[in-house]
Backbone as CSV, one residue per row, in Angstrom:
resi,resn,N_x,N_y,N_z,CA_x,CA_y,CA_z,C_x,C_y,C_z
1,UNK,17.864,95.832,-31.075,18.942,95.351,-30.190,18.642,95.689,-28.731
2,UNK,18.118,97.022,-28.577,17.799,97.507,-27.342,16.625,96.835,-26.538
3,UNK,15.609,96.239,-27.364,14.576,95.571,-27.208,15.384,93.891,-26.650
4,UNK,15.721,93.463,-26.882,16.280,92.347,-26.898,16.692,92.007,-25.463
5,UNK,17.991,93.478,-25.577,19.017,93.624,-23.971,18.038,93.999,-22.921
6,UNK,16.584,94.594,-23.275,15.869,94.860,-22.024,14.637,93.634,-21.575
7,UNK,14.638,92.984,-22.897,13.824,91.443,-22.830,14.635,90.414,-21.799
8,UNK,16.343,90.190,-22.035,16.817,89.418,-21.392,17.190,90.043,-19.969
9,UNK,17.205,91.338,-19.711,17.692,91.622,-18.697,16.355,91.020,-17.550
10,UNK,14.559,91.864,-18.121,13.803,91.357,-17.335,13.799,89.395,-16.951
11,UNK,14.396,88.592,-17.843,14.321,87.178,-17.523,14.931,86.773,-16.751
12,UNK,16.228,87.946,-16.872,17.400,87.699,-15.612,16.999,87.823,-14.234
13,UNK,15.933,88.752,-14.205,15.657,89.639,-13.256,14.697,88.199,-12.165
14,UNK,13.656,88.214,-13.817,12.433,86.961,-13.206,13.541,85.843,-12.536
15,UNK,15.018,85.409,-12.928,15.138,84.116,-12.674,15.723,84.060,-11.508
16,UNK,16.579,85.416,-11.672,17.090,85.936,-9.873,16.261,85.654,-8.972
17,UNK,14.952,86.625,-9.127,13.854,86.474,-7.956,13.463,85.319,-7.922
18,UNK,13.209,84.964,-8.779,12.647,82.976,-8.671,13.761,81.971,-7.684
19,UNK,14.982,82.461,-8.148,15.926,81.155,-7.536,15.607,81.899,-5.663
20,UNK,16.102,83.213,-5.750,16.018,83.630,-4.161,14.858,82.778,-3.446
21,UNK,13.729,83.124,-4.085,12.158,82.767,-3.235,12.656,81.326,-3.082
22,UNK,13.027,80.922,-3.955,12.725,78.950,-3.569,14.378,79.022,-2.858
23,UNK,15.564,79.878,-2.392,16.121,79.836,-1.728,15.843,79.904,-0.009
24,UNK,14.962,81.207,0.040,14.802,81.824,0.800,13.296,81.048,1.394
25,UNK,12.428,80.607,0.790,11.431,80.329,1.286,11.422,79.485,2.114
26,UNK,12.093,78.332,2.712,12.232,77.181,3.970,12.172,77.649,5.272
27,UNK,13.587,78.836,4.970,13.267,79.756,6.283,12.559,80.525,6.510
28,UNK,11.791,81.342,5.397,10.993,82.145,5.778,9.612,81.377,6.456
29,UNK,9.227,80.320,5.799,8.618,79.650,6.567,8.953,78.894,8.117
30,UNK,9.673,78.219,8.006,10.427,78.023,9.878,10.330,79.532,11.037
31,UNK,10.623,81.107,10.199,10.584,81.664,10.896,9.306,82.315,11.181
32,UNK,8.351,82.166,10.038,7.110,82.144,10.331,6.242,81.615,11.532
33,UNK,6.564,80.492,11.597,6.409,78.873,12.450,6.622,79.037,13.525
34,UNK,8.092,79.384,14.168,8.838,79.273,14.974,8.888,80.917,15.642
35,UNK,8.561,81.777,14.915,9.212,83.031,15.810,8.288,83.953,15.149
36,UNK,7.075,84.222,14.282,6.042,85.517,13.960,4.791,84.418,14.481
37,UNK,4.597,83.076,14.302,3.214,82.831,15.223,3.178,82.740,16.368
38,UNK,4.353,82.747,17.350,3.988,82.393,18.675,3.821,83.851,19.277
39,UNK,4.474,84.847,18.807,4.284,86.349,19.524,2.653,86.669,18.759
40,UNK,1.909,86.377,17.837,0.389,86.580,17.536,0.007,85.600,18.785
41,UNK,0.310,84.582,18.737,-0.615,83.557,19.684,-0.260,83.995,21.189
42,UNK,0.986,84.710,21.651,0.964,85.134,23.076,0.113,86.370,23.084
43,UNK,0.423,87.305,22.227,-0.446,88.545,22.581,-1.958,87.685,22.670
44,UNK,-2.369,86.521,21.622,-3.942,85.760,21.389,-4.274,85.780,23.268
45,UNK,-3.376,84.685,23.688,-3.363,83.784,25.106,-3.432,84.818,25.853
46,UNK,-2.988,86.151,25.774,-3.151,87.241,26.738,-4.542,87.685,27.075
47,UNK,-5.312,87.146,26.102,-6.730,87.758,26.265,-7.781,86.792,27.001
48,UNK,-6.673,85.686,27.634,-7.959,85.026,28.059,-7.596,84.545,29.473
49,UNK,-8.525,83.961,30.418,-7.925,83.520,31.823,-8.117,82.265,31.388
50,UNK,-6.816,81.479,31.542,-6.596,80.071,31.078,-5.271,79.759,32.121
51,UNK,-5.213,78.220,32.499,-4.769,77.637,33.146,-3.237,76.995,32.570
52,UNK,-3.502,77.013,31.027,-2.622,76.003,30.349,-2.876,74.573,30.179
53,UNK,-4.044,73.965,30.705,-4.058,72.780,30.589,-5.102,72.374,30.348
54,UNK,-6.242,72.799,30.545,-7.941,72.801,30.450,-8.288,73.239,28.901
55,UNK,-9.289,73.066,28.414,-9.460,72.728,27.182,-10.932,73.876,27.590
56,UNK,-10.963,74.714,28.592,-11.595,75.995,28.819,-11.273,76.499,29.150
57,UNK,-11.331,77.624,28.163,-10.700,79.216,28.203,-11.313,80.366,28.661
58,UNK,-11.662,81.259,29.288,-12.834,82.469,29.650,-11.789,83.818,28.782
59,UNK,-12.467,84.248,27.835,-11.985,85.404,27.200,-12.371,86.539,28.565
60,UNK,-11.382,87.269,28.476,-10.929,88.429,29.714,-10.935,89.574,28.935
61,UNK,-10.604,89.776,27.386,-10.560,90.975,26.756,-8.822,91.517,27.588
62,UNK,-9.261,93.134,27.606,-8.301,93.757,28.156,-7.741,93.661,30.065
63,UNK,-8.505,92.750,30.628,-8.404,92.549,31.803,-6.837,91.990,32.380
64,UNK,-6.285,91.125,31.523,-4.762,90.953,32.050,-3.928,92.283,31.683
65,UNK,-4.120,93.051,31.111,-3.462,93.900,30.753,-3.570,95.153,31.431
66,UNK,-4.806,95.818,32.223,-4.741,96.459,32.731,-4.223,95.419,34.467
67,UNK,-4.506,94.421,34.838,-3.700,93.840,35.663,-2.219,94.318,36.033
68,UNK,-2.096,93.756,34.588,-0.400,94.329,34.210,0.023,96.038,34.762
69,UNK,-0.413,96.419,34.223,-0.128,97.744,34.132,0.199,98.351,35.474
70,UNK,-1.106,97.910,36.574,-0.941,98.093,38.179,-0.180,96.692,38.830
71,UNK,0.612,95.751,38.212,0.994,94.728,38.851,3.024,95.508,39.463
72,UNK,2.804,95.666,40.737,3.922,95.958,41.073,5.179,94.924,41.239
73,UNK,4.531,93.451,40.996,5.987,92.637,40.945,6.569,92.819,39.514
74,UNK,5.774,92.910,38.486,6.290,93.086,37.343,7.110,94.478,36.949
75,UNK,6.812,95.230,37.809,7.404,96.681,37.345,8.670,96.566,38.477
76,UNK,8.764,95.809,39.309,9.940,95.726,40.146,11.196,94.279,39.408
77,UNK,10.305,93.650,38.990,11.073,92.776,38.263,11.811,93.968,36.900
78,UNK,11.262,94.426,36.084,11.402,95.337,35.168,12.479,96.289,35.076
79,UNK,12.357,96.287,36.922,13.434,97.601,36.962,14.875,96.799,37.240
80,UNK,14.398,95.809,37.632,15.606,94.619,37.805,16.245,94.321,36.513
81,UNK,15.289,94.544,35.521,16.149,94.039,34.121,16.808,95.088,33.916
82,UNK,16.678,96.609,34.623,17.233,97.736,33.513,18.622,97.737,34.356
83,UNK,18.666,97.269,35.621,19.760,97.289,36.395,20.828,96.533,35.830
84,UNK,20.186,95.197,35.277,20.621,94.008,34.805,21.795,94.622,33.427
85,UNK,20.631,95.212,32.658,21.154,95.906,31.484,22.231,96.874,31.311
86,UNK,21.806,97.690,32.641,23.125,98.830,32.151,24.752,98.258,32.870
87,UNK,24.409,97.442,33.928,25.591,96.715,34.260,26.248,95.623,33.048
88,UNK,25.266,94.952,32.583,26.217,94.102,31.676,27.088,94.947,30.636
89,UNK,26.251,96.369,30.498,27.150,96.809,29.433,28.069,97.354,29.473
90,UNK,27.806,98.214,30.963,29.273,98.957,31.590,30.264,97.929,32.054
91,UNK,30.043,96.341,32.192,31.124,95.166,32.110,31.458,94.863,31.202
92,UNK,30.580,93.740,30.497,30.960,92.986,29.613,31.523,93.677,28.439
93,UNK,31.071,94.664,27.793,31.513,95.345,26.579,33.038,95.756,26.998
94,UNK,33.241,96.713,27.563,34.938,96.881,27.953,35.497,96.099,28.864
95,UNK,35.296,95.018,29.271,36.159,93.589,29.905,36.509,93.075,28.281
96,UNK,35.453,93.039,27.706,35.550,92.556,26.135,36.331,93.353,25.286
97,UNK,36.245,94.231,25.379,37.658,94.813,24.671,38.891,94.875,25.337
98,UNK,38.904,95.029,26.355,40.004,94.836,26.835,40.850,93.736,26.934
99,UNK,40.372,92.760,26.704,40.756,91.442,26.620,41.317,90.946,25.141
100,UNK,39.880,91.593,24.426,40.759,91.130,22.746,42.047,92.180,22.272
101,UNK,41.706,93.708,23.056,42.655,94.407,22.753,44.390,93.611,23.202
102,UNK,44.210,93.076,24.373,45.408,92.452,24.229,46.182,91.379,23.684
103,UNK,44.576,90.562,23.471,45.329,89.436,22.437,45.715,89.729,21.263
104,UNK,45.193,90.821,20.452,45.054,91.367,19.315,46.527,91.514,19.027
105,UNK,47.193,92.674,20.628,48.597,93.358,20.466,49.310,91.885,20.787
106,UNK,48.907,91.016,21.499,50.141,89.959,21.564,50.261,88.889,20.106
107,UNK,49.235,88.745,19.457,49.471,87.246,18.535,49.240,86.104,18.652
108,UNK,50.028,85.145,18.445,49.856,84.090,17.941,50.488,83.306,19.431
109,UNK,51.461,84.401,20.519,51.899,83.897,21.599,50.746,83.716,22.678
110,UNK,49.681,84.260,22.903,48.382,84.704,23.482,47.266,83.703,23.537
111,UNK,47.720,82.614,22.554,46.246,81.633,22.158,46.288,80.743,23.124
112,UNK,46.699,80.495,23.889,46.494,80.012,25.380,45.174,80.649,25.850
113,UNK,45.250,81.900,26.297,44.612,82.687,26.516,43.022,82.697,26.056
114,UNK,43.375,82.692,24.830,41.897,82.379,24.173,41.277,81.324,24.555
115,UNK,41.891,80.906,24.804,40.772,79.172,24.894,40.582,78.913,26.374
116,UNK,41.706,79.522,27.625,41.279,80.236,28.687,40.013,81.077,29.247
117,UNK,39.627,81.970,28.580,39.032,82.858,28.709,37.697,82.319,28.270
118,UNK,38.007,82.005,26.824,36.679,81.536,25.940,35.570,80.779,26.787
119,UNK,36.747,80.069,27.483,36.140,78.677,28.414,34.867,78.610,29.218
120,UNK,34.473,80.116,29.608,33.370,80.148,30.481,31.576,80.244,29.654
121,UNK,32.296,80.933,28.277,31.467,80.590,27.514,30.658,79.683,27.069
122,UNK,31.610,78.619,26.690,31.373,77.285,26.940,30.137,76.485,27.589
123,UNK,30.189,76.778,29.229,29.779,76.304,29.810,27.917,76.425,29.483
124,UNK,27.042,75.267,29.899,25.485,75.545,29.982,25.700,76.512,31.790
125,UNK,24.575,78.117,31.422,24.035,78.801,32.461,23.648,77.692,33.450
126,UNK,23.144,76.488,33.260,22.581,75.120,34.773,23.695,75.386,35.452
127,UNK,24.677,74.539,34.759,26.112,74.080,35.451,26.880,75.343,36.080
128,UNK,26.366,76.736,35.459,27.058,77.907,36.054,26.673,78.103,37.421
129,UNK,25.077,78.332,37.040,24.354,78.321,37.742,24.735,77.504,39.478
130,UNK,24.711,76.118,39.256,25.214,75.218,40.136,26.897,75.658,40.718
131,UNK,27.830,75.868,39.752,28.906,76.318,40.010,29.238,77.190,41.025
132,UNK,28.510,78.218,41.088,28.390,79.624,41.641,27.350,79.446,42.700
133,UNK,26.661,78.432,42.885,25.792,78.358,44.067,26.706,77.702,45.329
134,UNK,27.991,76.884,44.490,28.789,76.411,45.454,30.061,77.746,45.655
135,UNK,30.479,78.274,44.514,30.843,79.440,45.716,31.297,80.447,46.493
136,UNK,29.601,81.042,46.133,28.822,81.874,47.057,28.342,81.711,47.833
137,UNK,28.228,80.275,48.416,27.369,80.066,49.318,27.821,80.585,51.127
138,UNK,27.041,80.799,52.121,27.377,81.489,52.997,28.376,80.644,53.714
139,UNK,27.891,79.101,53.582,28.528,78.177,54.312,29.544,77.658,53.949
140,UNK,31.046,77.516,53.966,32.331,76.776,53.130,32.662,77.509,51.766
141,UNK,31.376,78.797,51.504,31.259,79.364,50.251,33.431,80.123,50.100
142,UNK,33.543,80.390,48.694,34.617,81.010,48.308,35.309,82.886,49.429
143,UNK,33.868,83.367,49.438,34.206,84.685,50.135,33.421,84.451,51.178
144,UNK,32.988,83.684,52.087,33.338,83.423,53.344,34.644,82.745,53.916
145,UNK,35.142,81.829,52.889,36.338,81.449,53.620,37.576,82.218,53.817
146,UNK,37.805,83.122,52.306,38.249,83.990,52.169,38.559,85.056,53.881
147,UNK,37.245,85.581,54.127,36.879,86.475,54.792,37.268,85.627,56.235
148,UNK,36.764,84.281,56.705,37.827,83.750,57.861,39.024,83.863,58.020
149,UNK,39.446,83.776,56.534,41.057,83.755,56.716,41.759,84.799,57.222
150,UNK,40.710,86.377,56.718,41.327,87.165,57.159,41.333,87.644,58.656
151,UNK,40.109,87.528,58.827,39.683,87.930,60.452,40.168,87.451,61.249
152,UNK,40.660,85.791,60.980,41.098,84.765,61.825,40.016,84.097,62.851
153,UNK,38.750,84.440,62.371,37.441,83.784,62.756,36.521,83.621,62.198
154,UNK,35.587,82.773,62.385,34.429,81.962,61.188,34.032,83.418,61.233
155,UNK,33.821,83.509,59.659,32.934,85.102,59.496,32.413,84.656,58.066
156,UNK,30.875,84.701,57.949,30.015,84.655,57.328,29.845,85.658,56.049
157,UNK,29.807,85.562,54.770,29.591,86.729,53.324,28.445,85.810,53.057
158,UNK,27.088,86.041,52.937,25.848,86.182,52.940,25.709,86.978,51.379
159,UNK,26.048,86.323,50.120,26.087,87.290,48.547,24.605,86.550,48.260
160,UNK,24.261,85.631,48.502,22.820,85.444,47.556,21.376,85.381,48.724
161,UNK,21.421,85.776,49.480,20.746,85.322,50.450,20.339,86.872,51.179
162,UNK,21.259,88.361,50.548,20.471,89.311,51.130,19.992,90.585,49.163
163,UNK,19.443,91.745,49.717,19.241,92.350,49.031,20.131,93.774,49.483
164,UNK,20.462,94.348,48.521,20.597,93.902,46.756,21.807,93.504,46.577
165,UNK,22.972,93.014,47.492,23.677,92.127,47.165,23.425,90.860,46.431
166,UNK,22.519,90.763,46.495,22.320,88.878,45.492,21.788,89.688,43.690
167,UNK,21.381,90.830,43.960,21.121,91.007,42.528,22.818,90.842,41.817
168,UNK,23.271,91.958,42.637,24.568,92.378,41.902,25.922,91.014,41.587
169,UNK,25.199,89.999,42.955,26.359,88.532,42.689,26.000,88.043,41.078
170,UNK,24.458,88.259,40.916,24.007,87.183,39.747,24.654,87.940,38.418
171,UNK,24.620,89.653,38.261,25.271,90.585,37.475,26.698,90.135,37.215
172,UNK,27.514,89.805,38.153,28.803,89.437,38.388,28.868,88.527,37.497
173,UNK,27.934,86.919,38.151,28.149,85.868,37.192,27.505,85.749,35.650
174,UNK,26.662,86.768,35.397,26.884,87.423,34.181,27.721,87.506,33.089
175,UNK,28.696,88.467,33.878,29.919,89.234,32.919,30.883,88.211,32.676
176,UNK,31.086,87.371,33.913,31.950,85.735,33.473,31.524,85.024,32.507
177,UNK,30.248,85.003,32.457,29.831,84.225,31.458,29.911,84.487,29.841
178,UNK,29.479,85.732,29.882,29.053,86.319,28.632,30.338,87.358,28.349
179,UNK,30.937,87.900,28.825,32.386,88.542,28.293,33.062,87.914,27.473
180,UNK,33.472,86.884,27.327,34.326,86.255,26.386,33.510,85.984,24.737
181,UNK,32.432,86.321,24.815,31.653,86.263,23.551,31.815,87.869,22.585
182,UNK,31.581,89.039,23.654,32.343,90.171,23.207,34.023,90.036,23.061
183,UNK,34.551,89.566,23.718,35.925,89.354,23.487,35.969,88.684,22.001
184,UNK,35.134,87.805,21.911,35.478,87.192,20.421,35.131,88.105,19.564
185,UNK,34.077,88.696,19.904,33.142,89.587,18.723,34.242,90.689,18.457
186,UNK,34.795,91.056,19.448,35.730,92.468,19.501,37.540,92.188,18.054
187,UNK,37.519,90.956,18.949,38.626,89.955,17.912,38.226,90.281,16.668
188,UNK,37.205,89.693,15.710,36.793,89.795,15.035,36.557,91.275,14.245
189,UNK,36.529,92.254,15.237,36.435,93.795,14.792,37.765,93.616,14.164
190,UNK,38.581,93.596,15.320,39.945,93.910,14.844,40.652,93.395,13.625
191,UNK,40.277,92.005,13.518,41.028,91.690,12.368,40.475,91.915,10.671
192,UNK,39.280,92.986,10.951,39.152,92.938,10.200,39.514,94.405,9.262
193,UNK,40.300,95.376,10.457,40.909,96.586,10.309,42.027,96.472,9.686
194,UNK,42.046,97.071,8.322,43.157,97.247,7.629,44.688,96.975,7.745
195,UNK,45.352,95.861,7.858,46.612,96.372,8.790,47.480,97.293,7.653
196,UNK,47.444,97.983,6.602,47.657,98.772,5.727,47.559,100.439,7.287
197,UNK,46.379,100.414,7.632,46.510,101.626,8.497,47.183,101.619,9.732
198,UNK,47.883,100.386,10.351,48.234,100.326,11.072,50.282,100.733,10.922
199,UNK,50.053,100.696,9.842,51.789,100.514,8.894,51.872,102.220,8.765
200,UNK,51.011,102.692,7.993,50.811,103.744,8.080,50.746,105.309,8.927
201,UNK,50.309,104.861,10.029,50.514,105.273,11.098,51.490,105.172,12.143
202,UNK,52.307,104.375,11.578,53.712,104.026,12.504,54.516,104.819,11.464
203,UNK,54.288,104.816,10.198,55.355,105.633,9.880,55.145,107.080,9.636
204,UNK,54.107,107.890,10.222,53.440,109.231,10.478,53.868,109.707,11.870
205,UNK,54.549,108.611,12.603,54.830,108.577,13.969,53.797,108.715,15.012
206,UNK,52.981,107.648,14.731,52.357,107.560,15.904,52.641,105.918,16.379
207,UNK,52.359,107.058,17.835,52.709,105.202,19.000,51.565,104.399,18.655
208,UNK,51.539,103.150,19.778,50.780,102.079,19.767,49.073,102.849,20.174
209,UNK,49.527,103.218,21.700,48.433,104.086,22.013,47.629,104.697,21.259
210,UNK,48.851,105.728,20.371,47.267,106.127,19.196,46.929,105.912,18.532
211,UNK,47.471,104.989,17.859,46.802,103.928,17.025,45.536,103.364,17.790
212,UNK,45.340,103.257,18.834,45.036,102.336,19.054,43.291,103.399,19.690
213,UNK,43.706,104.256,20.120,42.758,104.980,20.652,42.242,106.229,19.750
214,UNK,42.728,106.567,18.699,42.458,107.704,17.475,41.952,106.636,16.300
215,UNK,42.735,105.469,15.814,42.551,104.913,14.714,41.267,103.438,15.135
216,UNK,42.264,102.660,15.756,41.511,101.100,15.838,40.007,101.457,16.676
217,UNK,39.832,102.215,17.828,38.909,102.006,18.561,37.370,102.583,17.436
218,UNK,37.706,103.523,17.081,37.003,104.483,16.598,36.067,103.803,15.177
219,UNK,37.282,102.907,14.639,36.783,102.189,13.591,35.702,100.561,13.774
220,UNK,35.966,100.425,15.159,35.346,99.321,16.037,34.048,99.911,16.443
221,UNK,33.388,101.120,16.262,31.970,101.977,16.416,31.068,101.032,16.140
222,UNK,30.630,100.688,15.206,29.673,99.585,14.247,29.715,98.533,15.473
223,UNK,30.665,97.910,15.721,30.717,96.511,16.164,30.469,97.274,17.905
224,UNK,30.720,98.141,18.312,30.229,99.018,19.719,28.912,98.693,19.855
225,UNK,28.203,99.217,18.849,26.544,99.504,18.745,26.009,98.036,18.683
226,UNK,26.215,97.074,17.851,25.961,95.697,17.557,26.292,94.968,19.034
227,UNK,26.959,95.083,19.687,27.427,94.752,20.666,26.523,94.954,22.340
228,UNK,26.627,96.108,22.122,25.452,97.015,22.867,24.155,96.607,22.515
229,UNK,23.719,96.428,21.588,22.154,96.281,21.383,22.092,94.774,21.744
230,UNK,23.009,94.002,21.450,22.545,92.188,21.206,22.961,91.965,23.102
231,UNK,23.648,92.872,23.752,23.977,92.714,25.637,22.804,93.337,26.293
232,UNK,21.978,94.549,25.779,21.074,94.701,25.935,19.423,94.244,25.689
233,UNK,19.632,93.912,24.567,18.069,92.745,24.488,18.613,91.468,25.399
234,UNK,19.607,90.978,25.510,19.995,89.422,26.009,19.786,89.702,27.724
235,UNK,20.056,91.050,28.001,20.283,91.036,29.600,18.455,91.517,29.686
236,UNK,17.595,91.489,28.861,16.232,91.933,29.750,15.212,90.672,29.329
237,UNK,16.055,89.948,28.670,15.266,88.876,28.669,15.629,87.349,28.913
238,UNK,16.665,87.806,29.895,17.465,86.423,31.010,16.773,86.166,31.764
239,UNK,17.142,84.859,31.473,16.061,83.663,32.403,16.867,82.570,33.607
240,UNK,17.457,81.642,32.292,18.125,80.537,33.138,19.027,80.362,34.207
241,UNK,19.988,81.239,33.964,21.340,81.375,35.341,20.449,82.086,36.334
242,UNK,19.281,83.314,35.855,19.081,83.728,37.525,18.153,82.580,37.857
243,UNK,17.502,81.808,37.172,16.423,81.117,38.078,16.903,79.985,38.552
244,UNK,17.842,79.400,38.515,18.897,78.026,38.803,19.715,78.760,39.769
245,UNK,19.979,80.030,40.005,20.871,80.411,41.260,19.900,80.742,42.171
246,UNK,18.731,82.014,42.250,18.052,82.438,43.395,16.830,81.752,43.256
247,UNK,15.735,81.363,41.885,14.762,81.705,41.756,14.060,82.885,41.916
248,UNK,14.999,84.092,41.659,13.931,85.061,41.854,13.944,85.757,43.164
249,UNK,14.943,85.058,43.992,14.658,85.543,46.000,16.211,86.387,45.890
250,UNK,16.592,86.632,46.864,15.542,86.345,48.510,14.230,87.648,48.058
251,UNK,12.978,87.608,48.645,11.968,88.418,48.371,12.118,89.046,47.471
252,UNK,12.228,88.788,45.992,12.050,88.746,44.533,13.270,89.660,44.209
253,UNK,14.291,89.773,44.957,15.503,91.009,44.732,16.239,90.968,43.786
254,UNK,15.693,89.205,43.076,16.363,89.058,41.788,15.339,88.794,40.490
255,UNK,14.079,88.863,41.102,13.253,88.435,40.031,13.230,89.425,38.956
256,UNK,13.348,88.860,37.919,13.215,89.561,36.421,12.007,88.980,35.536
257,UNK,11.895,89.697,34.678,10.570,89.652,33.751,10.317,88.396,33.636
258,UNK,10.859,87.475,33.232,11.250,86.053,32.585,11.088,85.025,33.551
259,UNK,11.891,85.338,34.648,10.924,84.703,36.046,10.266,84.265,36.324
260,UNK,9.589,85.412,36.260,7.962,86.205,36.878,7.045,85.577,35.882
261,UNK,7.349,85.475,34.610,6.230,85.162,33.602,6.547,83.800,33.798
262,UNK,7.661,83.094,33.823,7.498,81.810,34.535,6.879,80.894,35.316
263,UNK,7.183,81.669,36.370,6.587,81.498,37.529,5.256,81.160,37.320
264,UNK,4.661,82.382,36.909,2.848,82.664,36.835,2.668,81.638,35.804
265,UNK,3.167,81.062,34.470,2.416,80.048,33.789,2.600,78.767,34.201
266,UNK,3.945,78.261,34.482,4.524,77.045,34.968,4.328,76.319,36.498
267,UNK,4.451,77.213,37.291,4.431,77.225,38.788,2.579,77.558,39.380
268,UNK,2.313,78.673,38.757,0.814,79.008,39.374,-0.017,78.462,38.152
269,UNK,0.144,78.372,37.346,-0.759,77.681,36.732,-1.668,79.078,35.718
270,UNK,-1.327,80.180,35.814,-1.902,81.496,35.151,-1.255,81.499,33.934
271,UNK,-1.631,80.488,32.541,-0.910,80.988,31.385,-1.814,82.005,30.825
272,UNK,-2.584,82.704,31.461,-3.407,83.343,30.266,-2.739,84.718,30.958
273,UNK,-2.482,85.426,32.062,-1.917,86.469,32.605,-0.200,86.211,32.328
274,UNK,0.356,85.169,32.662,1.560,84.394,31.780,2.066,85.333,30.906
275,UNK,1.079,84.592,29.946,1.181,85.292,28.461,1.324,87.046,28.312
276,UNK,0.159,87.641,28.559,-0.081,88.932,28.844,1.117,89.415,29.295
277,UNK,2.266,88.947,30.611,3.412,89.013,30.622,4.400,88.897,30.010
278,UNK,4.756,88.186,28.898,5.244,87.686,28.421,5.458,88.816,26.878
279,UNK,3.909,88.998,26.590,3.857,89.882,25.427,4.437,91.748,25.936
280,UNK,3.620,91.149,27.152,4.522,92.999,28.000,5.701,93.301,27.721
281,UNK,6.824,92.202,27.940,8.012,91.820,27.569,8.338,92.257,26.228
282,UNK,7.773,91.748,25.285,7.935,92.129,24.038,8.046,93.539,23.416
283,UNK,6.798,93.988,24.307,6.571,95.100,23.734,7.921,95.996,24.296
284,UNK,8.140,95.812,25.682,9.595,96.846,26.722,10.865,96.794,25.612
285,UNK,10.909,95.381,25.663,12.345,94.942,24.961,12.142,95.372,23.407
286,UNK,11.395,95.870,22.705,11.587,96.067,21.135,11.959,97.703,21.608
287,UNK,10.925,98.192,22.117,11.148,99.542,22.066,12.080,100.055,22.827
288,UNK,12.843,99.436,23.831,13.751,99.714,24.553,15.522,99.675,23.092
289,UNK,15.272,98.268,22.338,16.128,98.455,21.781,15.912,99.193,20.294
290,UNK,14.703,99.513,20.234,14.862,100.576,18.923,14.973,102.172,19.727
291,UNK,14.572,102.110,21.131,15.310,103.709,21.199,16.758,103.692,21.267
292,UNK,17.341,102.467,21.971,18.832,102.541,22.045,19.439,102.889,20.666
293,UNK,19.030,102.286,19.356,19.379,102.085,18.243,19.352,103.653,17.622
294,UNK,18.228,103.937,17.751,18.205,105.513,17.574,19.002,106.421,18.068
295,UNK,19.077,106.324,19.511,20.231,107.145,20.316,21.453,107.345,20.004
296,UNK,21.585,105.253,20.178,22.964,105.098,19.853,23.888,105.371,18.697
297,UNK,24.136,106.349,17.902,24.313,106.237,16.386,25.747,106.358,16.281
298,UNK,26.595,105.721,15.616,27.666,105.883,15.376,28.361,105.969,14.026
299,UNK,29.616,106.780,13.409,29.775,106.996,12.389,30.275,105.739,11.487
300,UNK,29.870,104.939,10.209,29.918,103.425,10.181,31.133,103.538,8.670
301,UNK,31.229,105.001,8.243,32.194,105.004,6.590,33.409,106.191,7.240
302,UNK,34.838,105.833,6.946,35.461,106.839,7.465,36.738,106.960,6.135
C-alpha cells in the first residue's frame, strides 16, 4: 500500500513539475531574450571601440573600463543619481503615505481625490517633461510671474537654467510624478490590514492616532522596504523627464548615468564606451540595491 502512495505521489510530483515548465517556460524564455542577453551582450559591447553602425569593431579588452573608472563626468553624473535617490525617497515615500493615509481615514467620500492625484501618474514623462518646461521657464514661466507679482516688477526665477537649482526643479518634478504610484501602493498596504485590529483597538481604547502610528504604520514595514527599493533602483536609472527638460545642462548639473550613456552611444557615436557605461550602471544599481536590502530590514510576521 505504502509502495503504491509513494509511486503515485512521485507521478504527482513528475506532473506538477511538467505542467509548471511548459507553464513557465514562454517567459522564461522572453526573459532570457529580452532582459539576461542584452546585459551579457552590453558587458560583450563594452570590450570593444565601436561606433554602433560599422560592421568594424577593434576589441579594446579592459580599456573602456579603466576609462571609466578615471572618467569624471560619469562619477559626477553618479553622484547626481545618489542625490536623485535619497530625495525621491525622503518625498515620494511619505507624500505617499500621507496621502493614502488620508484617503484610507476618509472612504468612499475621498474618491474624487484619487483620480485627482492619480492623474499625474498618468501622464507620459515627454508631455511632463514639456509641461514643466513651460512653467519653469524664466520667461512668462509660473515662479517668475509669481515673483513679479510680488515685487511689483519684472523679476526673473531662473529654476532650470542655473546650478544646482535645476537639479533640485527636475527632483521636484519627480515627486509629482511618481508619488501617486506610492500613494496607490500605500492604499493597497492598508487595505489589506485586518480591519478585525482596527475594532479591536478602539475597544482597548486607543485613539485614531495610535492606531494608526503603533498598529497600521508598523504593519505597512514590508510594503516601506518594497517601496524604498523599487524608488531607489527607478531614481538611478532615470532617463526620460531629465533629458526632455535639461538634457543634462546647464553644464551637466543634471546629467545622470542614463544621459551620459546616451549621449556617448546615440549623440557621439561611442557605443562601445556607451556600453561599458551602461554595464557600470548595472553593476552601481544592483549593488547599491542589494546593500539597501540588507540594511534595510524590517520585521515582516507580527
Amino acid at each position: 500500500m505504502s509502495k503504491k502512495k509513494n509511486t503515485l505521489a512521485r507521478e504527482n510530483a513528475r506532473s506538477t513539475a511538467f505542467a509548471a515548465t511548459v507553464f513557465l517556460l514562454p517567459a522564461l524564455i522572453l526573459i532570457a531574450i529580452y532582459m539576461i542577453y542584452p546585459i551579457f551582450d552590453t558587458f560583450r559591447t563594452g570590450a570593444f571601440k565601436w561606433n554602433g553602425i560599422s560592421a568594424d569593431r577593434i576589441y579594446v579588452g579592459l580599456a573602456n573600463w579603466k576609462t571609466l573608472l578615471a572618467d569624471k563626468v560619469f562619477w559626477s553624473s553618479f553622484s547626481h543619481n545618489i542625490i536623485v535617490m535619497i530625495f525621491s525617497i525622503l518625498l515620494q515615500i511619505p507624500i505617499g503615505l500621507l496621502l493614502a493615509t488620508f484617503l484610507d481615514a476618509s472612504g468612499r467620500k475621498a474618491n474624487i481625490f484619487k483620480i485627482i492625484w492619480f492623474f499625474p501618474y498618468l501622464m507620459s514623462s515627454v508631455a511632463i517633461a514639456f509641461l514643466f518646461n513651460y512653467i519653469l521657464a524664466t520667461n512668462g514661466g509660473l515662479f517668475s510671474s509669481i515673483a513679479t507679482l510680488i515685487n511689483g516688477k519684472r523679476t526673473l526665477v531662473d529654476l532650470l537654467g542655473k546650478n544646482p537649482q535645476a537639479l533640485f526643479a527636475v527632483i521636484g518634478v519627480m515627486a509629482w510624478q511618481f508619488t501617486p504610484f506610492y500613494m496607490v501602493y500605500f492604499i493597497a498596504g492598508y487595505s489589506n490590514i485586518d480591519t478585525t485590529l482596527y475594532e479591536a483597538a478602539i475597544i482597548d481604547g486607543c485613539t485614531r492616532k495610535d492606531y494608526l502610528f503603533k498598529i497600521a504604520i508598523p504593519l505597512l514595514g514590508p510594503i516601506f522596504k518594497t517601496a524604498c527599493t523599487m524608488s531607489l533602483i527607478g531614481s538611478l536609472k532615470y532617463f526620460d523627464l531629465v533629458f526632455n527638460m535639461t538634457q543634462g545642462g546647464p553644464a551637466r548639473g543634471t546629467e545622470l548615468m542614463a544621459t551620459y550613456m546616451y549621449r556617448l552611444s546615440f549623440s557621439e557615436f561611442n557605443m562601445g564606451y556607451g556600453s561599458c557605461v551602461a554595464a557600470g550602471m548595472f553593476i552601481l544599481i544592483t549593488f547599491i540595491a542589494l546593500l539597501f536590502n540588507r540594511i534595510f530590514v524590517v520585521k515582516e510576521d507580527y
